[in-house]
C-alpha positions as semicolon CSV with decimal commas, in nm:
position;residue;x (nm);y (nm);z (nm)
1;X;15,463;11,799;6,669
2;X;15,119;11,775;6,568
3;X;14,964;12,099;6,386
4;X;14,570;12,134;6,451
5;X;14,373;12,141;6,745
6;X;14,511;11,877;6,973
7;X;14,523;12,096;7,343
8;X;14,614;12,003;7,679
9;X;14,862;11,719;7,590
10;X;14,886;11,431;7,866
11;X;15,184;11,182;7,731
12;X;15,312;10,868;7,907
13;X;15,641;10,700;7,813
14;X;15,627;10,359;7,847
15;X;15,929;10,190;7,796
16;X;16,016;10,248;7,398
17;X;15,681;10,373;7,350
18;X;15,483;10,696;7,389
19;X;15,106;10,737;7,405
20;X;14,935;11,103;7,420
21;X;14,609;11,189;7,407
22;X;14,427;11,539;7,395
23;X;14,111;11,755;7,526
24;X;13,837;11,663;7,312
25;X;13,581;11,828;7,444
26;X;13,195;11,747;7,314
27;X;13,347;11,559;7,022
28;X;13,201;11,162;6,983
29;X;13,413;10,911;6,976
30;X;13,664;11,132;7,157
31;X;14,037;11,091;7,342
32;X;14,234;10,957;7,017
33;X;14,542;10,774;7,136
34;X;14,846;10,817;6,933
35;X;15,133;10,616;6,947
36;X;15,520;10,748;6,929
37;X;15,866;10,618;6,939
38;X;16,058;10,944;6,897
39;X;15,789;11,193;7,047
40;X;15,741;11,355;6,698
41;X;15,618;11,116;6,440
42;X;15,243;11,027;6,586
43;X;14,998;10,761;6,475
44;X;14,641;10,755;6,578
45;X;14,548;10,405;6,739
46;X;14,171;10,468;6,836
47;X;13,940;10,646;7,033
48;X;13,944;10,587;7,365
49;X;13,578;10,749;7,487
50;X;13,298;10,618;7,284
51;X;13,032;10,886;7,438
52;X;13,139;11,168;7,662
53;X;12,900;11,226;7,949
54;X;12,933;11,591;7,888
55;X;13,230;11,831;7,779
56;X;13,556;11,644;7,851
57;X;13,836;11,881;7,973
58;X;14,238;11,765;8,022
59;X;14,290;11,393;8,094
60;X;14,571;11,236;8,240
61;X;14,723;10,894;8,112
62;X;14,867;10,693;8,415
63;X;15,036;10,330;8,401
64;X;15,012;10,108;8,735
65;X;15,061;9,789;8,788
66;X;15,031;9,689;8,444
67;X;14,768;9,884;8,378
68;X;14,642;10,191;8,223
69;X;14,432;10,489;8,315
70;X;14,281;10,768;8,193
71;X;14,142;11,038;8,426
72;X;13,891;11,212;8,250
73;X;13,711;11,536;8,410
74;X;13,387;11,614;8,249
75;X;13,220;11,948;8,263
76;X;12,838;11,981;8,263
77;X;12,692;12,035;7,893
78;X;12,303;12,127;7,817
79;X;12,254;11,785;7,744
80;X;12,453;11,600;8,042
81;X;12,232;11,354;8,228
82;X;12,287;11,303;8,562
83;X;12,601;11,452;8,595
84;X;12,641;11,566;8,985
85;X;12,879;11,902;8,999
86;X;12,901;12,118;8,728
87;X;13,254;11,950;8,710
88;X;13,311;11,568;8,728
89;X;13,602;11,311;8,716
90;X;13,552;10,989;8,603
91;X;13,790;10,718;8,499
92;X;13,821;10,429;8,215
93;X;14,101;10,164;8,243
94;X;14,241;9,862;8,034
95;X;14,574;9,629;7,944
96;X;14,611;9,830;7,620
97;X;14,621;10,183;7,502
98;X;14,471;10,003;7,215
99;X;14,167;9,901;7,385
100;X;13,885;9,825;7,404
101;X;13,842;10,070;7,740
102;X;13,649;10,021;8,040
103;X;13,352;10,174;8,111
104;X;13,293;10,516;8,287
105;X;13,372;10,524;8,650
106;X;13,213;10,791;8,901
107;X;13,472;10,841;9,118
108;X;13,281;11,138;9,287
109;X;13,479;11,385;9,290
110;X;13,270;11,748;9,188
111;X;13,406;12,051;9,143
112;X;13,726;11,995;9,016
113;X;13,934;11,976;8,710
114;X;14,265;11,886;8,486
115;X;14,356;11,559;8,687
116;X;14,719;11,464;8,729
117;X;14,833;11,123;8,892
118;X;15,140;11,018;9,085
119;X;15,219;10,800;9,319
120;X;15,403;10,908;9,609
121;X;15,715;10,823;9,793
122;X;15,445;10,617;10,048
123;X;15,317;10,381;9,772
124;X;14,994;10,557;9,767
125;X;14,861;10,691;9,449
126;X;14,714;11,037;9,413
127;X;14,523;11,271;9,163
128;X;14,600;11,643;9,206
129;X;14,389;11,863;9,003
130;X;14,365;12,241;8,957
131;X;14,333;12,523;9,242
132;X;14,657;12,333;9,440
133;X;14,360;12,054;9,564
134;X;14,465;11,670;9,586
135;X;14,287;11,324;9,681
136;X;14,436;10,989;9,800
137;X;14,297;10,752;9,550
138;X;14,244;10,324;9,616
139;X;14,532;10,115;9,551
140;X;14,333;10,020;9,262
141;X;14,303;10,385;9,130
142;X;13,943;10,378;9,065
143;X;13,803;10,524;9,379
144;X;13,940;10,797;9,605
145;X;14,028;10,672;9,970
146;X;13,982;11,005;10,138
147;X;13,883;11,373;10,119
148;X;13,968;11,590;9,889
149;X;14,230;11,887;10,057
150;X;14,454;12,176;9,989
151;X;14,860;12,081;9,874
152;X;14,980;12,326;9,778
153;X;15,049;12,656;9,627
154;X;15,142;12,746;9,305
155;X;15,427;13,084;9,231
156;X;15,260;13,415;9,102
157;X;15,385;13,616;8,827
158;X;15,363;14,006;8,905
159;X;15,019;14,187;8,902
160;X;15,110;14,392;8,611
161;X;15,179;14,132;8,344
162;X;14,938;14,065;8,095
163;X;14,703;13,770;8,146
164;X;14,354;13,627;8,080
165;X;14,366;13,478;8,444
166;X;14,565;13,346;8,727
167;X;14,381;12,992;8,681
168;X;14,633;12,749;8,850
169;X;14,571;12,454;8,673
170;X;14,687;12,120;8,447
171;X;14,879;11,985;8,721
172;X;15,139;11,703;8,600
173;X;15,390;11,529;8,849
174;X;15,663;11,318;8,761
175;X;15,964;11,148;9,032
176;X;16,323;11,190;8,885
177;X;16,586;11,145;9,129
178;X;16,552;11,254;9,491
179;X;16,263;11,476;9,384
180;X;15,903;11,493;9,289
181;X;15,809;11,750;8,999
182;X;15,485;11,951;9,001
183;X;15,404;12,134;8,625
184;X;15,118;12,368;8,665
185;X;14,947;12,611;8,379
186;X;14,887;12,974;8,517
187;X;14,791;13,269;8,348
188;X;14,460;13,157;8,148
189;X;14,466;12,953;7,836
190;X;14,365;13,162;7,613
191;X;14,360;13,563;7,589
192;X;14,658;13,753;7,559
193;X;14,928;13,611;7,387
194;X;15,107;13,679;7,681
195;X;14,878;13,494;7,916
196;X;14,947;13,135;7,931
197;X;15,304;13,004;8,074
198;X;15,454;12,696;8,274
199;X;15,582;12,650;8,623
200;X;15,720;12,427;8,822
201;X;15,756;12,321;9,152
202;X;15,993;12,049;9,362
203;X;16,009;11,849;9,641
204;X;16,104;11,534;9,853
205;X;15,793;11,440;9,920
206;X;15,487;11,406;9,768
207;X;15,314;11,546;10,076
208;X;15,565;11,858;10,071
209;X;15,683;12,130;10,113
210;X;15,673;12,249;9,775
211;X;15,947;12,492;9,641
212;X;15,882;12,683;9,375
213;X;16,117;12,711;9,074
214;X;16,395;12,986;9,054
215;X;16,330;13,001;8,697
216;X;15,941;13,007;8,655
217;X;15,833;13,084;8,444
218;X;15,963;12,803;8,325
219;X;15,820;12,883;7,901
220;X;15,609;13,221;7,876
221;X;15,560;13,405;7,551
222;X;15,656;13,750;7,638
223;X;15,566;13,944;7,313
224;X;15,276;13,941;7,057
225;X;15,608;13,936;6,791
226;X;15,686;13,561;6,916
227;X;15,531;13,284;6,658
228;X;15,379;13,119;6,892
229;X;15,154;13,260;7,154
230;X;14,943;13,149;7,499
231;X;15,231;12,884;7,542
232;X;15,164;12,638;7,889
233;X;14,973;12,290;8,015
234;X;15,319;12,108;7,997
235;X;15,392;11,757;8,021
236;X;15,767;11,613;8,106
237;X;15,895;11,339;7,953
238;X;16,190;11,169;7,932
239;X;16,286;11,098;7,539
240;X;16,449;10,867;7,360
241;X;16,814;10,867;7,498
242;X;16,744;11,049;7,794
243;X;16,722;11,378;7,683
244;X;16,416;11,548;7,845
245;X;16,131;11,732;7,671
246;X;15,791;11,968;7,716
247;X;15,471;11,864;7,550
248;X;15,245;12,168;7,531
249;X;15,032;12,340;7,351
250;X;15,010;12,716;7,172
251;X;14,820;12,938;6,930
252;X;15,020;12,998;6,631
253;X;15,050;13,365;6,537
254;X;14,780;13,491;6,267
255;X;14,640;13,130;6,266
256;X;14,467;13,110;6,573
257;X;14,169;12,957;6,393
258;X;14,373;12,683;6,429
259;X;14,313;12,593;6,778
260;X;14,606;12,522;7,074
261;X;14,862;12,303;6,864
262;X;15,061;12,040;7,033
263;X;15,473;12,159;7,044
264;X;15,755;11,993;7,133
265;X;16,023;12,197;7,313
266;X;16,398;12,070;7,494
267;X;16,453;12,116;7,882
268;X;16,782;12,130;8,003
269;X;16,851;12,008;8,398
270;X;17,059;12,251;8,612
271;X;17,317;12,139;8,854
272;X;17,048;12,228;9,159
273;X;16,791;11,980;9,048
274;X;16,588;12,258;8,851
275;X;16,515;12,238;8,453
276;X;16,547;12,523;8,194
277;X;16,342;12,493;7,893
278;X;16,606;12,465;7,577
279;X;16,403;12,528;7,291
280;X;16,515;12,903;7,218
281;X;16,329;13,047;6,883
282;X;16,061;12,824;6,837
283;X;16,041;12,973;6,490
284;X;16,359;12,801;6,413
285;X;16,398;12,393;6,400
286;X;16,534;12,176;6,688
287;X;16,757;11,885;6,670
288;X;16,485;11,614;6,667
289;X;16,552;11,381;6,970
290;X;16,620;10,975;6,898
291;X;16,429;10,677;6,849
292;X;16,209;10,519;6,586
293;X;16,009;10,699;6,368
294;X;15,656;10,560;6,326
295;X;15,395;10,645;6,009
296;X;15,299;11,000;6,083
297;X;14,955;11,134;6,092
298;X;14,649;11,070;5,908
299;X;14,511;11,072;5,549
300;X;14,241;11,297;5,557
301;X;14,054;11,215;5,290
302;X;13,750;10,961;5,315
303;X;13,549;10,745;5,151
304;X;13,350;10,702;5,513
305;X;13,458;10,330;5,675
306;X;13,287;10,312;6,034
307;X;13,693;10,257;6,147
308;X;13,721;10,644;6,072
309;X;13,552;10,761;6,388
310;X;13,711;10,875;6,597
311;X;14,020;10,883;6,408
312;X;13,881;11,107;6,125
313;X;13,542;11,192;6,229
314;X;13,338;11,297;6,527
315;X;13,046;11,383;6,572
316;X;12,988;11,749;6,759
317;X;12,748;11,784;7,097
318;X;12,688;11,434;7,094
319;X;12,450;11,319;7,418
320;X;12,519;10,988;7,492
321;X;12,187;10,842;7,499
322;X;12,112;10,981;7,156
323;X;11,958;10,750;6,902
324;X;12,283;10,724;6,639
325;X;12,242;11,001;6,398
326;X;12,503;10,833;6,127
327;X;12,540;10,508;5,968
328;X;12,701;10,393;5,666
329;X;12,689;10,245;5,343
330;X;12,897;10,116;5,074
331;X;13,183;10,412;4,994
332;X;12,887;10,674;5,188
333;X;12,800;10,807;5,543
334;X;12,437;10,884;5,547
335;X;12,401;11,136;5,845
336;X;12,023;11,168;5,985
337;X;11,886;11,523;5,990
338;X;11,782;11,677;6,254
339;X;11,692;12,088;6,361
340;X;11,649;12,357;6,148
341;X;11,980;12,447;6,075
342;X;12,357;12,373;6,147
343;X;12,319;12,551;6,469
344;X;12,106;12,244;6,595
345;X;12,175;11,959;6,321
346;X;12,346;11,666;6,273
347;X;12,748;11,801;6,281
348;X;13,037;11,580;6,194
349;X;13,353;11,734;6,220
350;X;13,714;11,636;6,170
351;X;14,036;11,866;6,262
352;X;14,302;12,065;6,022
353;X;14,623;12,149;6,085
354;X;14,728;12,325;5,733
355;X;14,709;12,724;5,671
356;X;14,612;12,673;5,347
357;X;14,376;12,340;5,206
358;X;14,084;12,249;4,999
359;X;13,777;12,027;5,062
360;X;13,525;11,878;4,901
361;X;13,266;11,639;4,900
362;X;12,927;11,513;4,731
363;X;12,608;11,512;4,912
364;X;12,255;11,344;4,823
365;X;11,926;11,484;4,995
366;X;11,675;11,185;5,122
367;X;11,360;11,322;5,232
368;X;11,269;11,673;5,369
369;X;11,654;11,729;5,465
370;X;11,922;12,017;5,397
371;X;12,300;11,932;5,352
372;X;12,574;12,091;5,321
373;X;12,981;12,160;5,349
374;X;13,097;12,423;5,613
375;X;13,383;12,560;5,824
376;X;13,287;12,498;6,182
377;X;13,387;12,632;6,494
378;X;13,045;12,571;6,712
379;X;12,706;12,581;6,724
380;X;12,717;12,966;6,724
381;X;13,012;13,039;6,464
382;X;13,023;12,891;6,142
383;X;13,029;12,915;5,713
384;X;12,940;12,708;5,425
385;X;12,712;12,640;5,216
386;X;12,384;12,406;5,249
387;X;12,118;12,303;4,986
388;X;11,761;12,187;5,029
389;X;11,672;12,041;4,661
390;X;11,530;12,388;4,600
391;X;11,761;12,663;4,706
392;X;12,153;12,710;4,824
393;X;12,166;12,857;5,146
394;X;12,479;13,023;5,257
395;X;12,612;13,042;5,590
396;X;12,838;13,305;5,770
397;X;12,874;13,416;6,103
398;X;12,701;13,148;6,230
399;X;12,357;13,207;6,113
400;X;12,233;13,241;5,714
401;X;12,382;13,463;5,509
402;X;12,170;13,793;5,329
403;X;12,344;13,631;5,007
404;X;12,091;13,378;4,869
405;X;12,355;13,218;4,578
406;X;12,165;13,137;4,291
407;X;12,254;12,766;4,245
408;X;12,009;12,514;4,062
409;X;11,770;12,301;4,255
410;X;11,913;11,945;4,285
411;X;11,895;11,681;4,516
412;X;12,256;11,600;4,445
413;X;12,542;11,873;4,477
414;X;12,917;11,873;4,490
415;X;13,015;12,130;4,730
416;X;13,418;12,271;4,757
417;X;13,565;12,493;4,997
418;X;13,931;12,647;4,972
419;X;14,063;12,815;5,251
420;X;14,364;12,979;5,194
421;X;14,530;13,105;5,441
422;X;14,183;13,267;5,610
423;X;14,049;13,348;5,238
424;X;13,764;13,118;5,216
425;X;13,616;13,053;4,859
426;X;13,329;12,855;4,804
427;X;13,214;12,642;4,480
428;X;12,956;12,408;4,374
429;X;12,884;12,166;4,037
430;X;12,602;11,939;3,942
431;X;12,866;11,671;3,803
432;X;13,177;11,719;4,005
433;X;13,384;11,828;3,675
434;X;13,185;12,227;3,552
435;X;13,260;12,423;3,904
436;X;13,089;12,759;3,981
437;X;13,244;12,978;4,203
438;X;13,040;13,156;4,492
439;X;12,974;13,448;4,479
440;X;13,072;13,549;4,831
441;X;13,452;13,520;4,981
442;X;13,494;13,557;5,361
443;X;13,801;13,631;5,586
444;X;13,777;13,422;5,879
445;X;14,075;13,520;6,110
446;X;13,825;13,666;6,356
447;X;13,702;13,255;6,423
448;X;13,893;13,189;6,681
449;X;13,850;13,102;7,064
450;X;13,885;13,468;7,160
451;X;13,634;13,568;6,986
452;X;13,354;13,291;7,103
453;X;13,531;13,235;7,403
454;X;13,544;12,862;7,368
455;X;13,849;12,652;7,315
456;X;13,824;12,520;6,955
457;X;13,964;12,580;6,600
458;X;13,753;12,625;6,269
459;X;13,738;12,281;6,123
460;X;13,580;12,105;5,833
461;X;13,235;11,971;5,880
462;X;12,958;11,824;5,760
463;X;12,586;11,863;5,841
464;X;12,233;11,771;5,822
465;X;11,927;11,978;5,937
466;X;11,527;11,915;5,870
467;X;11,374;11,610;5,832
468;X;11,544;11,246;5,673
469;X;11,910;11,231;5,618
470;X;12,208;11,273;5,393
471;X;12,443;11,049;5,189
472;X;12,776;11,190;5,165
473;X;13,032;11,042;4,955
474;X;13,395;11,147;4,819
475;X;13,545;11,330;5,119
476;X;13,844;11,473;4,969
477;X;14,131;11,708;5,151
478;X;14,419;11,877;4,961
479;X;14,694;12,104;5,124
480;X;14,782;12,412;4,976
């Protein structure tokens, strides 16, 4: 449904339309809303989150009352000001999915995480979150209007399957019928390829009691054979001619550089008010459901417009009250330098969802800076190459490389990076047309979340370290 990085889906169907929105962690802008009619052609609309106030974990998207919500907990970064708990939810709200949003709401809750909102048979609207907790909330849904307590409990796979974690979380509730549905995520997110499943719960009330599912789990990936792995943090939706579907998200085998891509997957209801899912081999294609396809996706080449943020580009470990560390200028983004190296610099990064592409861009040093191309997963794991007007330095592993590449000094380089499927070659030319090949490859399946335990893909990125800034210009991205 969408291939890249794009975890912890949280879709609302609204009328004809669909909206969904993703975990985007540290990234700035962050929460990109894309738009649907058919819940597999996606087009970005904008960024809803201008500056997270830390690392932003699984939102919900409500609708009440004519209006929409976005419950947004925050986790507690090293450069989070006043955050209160190490975990936080806070809430933006507006007339459009469009925007422009509200801004950030305290709604004091600490400790807590993956927010899911319903309102109940009583008129009252609720968040539940992860750990089987749940608060009342106003009828205006920006304040809670009691204490947070215990709902419920989740089922529990056997002790002897293979798991990162129990971690009952991503709770998502949805009324068909005479019932309400509760859609947790046990089993750890990432891990064992086994770890991560679905499962469901149902009941009459929103206050209980809570039966657990005959069939949980309801989507598990029960062998390291299976394409896709870690399966779970399901939405339900109902799709275009009333056929019902999962949103989810999964590591794809051998590509887990990739991040947790966003899959689409059929339920099926049983005659007892339960639901199957009906996807089968997700290796295989699915009948795609109804309704009206809209443009899909996004060009991801750039010649840097200030309207790409947050659709293309974002910037990584942004703090909020940071001075702006980009601007731009006729057919360039100028990114201000700052640290001694990618591990502390200026780090714009945009997602991939291809096995196989190419990238490339020019770069022009102002001042005392260094600039460069890389593959980024964080601050700690990373490769690419960087110059400083006297030297090339190359990156791998997250730190500079033994290899010193013997490139000429220039203050202008064009840099190029093919990654094909986790073969990463490197080139660089003084004109853009005479390329010289690096003299290093690198295999970079090893990049991955389970490796740096952290939950994001190896990307493309741009940087700037030392002191002034650098021009970039001529983004270009080709799939293999």
């Amino acid at each position: 449904m969408l291939s890249g990085d794009y975890p912890d889906p949280s879709v609302l169907k609204d009328g004809d339309d669909y909206y969904l929105t993703h975990s985007s962690f540290d990234s700035a802008p962050g929460l990109l809303i894309w738009h649907s009619r058919d819940l597999v052609n996606w087009r970005p609309l904008a960024p809803a989150l201008a500056k997270p106030l830390g690392t932003g974990f699984a939102v919900d998207i409500a609708k009440h009352g004519g209006r929409y919500y976005i419950y947004i907990p925050f986790m507690r970064a090293p450069w989070s000001k006043d955050l209160k708990s190490f975990a936080n939810i806070f809430v933006i709200h507006d007339e459009s999915m469009a925007g422009p949003w509200s801004a950030l709401i305290d709604m004091g809750i600490g400790g807590l995480i993956d927010p899911g909102h319903v309102v109940g048979e009583d008129g009252h609207r609720y968040l539940f979150f992860n750990g089987g907790k749940r608060v009342r909330l106003s009828p205006d849904g920006l304040s809670t209007a009691g204490p947070v307590e215990d709902a419920y409990s989740a089922w529990r796979y056997p002790d002897d399957w293979i798991t990162e974690a129990y971690s009952l979380e991503g709770p998502k509730l949805f009324r068909r019928g005479d019932y309400f549905y509760l859609v947790n995520a046990v089993g750890g997110t990432a891990g064992p390829a086994t770890g991560h499943m679905v499962v469901a719960a149902h009941s009459r009330s929103i206050h209980g009691p809570w039966e657990r599912c005959p069939h949980n789990p309801i989507v598990r990936t029960r062998s390291e054979d299976e394409r896709w792995w870690s399966r779970g943090h399901a939405t339900c939706v109902e799709g275009p001619g009333g056929r019902w579907f999962m949103v989810y998200h999964g590591f794809e085998k051998g590509y887990l550089t990739l991040g947790r891509q966003t899959l689409l997957e059929p339920i099926e209801w049983t005659a007892d008010g339960w639901f199957r899912a009906a996807g089968g081999d997700l290796s295989r294609p699915l009948r795609k459901p109804g309704g009206a396809a809209v443009p899909h996706g996004i060009a991801r080449s750039s010649d840097f417009a200030a309207a790409d943020m947050g659709r293309l580009w974002s910037l990584y470990a942004s703090a909020p009250d940071a001075p702006d560390r980009l601007r731009f200028e006729p057919g360039a983004l100028v990114l201000k330098a700052q640290g001694k190296s990618p591990q502390g610099g200026s780090v714009l990064t945009q997602q991939v969802g291809d096995r196989a592409f190419e990238i490339s861009v020019e770069l022009e040093l102002r001042g005392a800076s260094e600039g460069g191309l890389l593959l980024f997963f964080n601050d700690r794991l990373f490769l690419g190459m960087g110059v400083d007007a006297s030297r090339m330095v190359s990156y791998r592993g997250g730190k500079a490389s033994y290899w010193q590449e013997p490139a000429p000094p220039a203050r202008k380089m064009h840099l190029r990076i093919v990654n094909d499927q986790q073969i990463v070659t490197q080139y660089y030319s003084l004109d853009g047309k005479a390329w010289t090949r690096h003299e290093v490859r690198s295999q970079v399946e090893g990049y991955t979340a389970n490796t740096m335990d952290d939950l994001l893909s190896l990307r493309p990125a741009l940087f700037a370290c030392g002191d002034g800034e650098v021009a970039f210009r001529q983004f270009r991205y080709r799939a293999l």
